[in-house]
C-alpha positions in Angstrom: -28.3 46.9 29.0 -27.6 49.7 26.7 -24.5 51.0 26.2 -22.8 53.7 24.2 -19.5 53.0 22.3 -17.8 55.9 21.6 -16.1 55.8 17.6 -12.6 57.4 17.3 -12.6 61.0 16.5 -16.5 61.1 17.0 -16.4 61.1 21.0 -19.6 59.5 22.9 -22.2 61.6 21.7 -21.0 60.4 17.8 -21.2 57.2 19.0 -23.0 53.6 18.4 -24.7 52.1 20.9 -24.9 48.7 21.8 -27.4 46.2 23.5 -25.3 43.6 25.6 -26.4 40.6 27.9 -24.8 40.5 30.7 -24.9 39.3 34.6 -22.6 42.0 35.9 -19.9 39.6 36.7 -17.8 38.1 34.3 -20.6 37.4 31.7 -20.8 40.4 28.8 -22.9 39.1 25.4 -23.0 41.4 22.7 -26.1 41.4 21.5 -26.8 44.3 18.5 -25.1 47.5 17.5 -26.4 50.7 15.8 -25.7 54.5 14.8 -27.2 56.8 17.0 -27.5 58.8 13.9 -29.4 55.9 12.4 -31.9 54.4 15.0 -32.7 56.1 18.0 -33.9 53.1 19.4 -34.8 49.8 18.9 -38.6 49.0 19.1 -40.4 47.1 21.6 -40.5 43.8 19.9 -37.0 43.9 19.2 -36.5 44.4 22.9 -38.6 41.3 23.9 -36.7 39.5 21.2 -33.0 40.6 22.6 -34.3 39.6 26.4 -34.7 36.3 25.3 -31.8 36.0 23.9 -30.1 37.5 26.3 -31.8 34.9 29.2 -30.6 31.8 27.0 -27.4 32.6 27.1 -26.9 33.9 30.4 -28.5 30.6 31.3 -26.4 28.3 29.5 -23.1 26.9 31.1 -19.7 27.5 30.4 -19.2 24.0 28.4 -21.9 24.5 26.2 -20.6 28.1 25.6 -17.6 26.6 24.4 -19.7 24.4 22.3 -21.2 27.6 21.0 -17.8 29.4 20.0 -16.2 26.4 18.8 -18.7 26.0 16.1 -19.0 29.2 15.2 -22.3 30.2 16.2 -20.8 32.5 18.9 -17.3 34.5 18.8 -15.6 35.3 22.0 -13.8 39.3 21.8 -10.8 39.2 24.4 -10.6 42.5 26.5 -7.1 43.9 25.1 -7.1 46.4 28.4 
């Protein structure tokens, strides 16, 4: 899923955009960030690449998630709102 992040000052259409994993529930991965201003898009390899990501860890349970953050390979972000 693609979805624009908008930069203080710089409103929506200044903003990044982001590619996040997510199962629409209470799973939200993120997966890659950009400047509009810098890519327009990622390319179709990149895509395939960011699905499969995005499968393996909307597959994996919550333990080895843990696993994941504890080690450092994965940082959770808390939702301040």
């Amino acid at each position: 899923m693609k979805k624009r992040v908008p930069l203080p000052g710089r409103g929506k259409r200044g903003s990044t955009r982001t590619i996040v994993a997510t199962n629409k529930g209470d799973r939200w991965f993120f997966l890659y960030g950009f400047e509009k201003n810098e890519l327009g898009n990622i390319d179709p390899k990149q895509l395939q690449a960011l699905q499969i990501v995005a499968e393996d860890l909307l597959a994996r349970v919550e333990s080895e998630l843990n696993k994941l953050v504890q080690d450092g390979t994965l940082q959770e972000i808390a939702n301040e709102n």
